[in-house]
Residue, then its C-alpha position, 0 to 999 in steps of 0.5 A: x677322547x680324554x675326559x679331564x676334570x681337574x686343572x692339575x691333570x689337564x696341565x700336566x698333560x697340556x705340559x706334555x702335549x706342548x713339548x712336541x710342539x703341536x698346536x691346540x686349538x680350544x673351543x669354550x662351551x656351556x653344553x647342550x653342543x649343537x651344529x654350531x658347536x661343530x663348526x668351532x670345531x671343526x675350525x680348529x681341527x683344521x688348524x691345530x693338531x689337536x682340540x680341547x671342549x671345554x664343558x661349564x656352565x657358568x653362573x657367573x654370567x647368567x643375571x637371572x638365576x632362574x635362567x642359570x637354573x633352567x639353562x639346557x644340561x645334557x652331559x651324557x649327550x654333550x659326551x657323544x656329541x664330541x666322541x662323534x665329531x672326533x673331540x681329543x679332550x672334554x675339559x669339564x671342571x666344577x664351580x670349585x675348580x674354576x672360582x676358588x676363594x682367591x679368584x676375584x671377578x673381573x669387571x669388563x671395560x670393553x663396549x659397555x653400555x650398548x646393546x646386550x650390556x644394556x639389558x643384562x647387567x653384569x652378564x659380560x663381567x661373568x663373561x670375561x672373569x670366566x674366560x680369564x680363568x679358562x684361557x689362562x689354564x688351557x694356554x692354547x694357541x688359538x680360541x673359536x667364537x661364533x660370530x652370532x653373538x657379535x657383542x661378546x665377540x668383540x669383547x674377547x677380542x679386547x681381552x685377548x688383546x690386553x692379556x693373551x697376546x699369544x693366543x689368536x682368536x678364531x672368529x666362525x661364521x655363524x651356523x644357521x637353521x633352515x629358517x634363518x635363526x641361529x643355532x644356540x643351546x638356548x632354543x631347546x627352552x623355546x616353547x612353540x609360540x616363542x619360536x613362531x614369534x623369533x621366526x617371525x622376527x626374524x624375517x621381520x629385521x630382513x624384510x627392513x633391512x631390504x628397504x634400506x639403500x644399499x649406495x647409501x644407508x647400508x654402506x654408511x651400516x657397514x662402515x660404522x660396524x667395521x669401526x665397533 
């Protein structure tokens, strides 16, 4: 497994790579790699000849800074986790690398307005400027998303769309605990009230979702979420 740290190296070698013409499939992550994680990759090592993680944190996103600061980092483990499910490189570069003075941020214009972009304002402008970055240096052809964060989704669907066009993404079903809740990086933060309280909720929104009609309600639901 190849630890790069540095645009320049990473390019030169992807050039290399790229004249043998093999696949690649990327994964984009924060850290703290889980299960979820996993399925992604697992996805692309499926579907391309090799699969490259990319590792960083990015504060551009975070609208709290007390959340970019607390947000779970573990290197040492993020580390094994790849050598153990067989990752051929860990692109992990600094805040430098990615945001030297010339890059400017990206306002996102897709699907604004609604759900968590009503709540977290600029969240998804750090989300596509941070992308716009990573694609453009990786340059793979084919990029995994977990479905869970079904907002985000659809957003980088837009932007590949507008500006990758030959790169396909990837979407993976959403990987799940036992009860229920999506794995997220994030939930190593939950104290165990906070769990008991999204556990609950959880099985809160499936309890109302079963009091829908489905010949009626829900096939008008799954329509309207096609058409998002």
């Amino acid at each position: 497994m190849l630890i790069i740290k540095d645009i320049s190296n990473l390019q030169k070698y992807l050039e290399a790579y790229r004249n043998t013409n093999k696949t690649l499939g990327y994964v984009p992550t924060m850290g703290a790699l889980h299960d979820g994680h996993k399925a992604l990759i697992n996805q692309s090592q499926k579907e391309n000849n090799k699969t490259i993680v990319s590792i960083f944190v990015n504060e551009k996103q975070f609208n709290d800074k007390k959340d970019f600061v607390n947000y779970p980092r573990n290197r040492g483990a993020d580390y094994d986790f790849c050598e153990d499910n067989n990752v051929d490189i860990i692109f992990e570069p600094d805040h430098v690398e990615i945001y030297p003075n010339e890059i400017k941020s990206i306002k996102n214009k897709f699907y604004t307005g609604i759900l968590c972009d009503l709540y977290r304002p600029g969240h998804f402008d750090g989300v596509v400027t941070v992308l716009n970055r990573f694609f453009s240096i990786v340059d793979s052809n084919r990029v995994y998303f977990g479905e869970k964060d079904f907002q985000q989704l659809k957003i980088v669907s837009k932007l590949i769309e507008e500006k990758f066009k030959n790169l396909t993404l990837v979407p993976v079903q959403t990987v799940r605990m036992d009860n229920g809740i999506p794995l997220s990086s994030r939930n190593q933060k939950l104290s165990k009230k906070q769990f008991d309280e999204y556990t609950l909720f959880q099985k809160a929104l499936l309890d109302f979702i079963k009091t829908f009609d489905k010949s009626s309600e829900i096939s008008e639901l799954k329509v309207n979420l096609k058409n998002f």
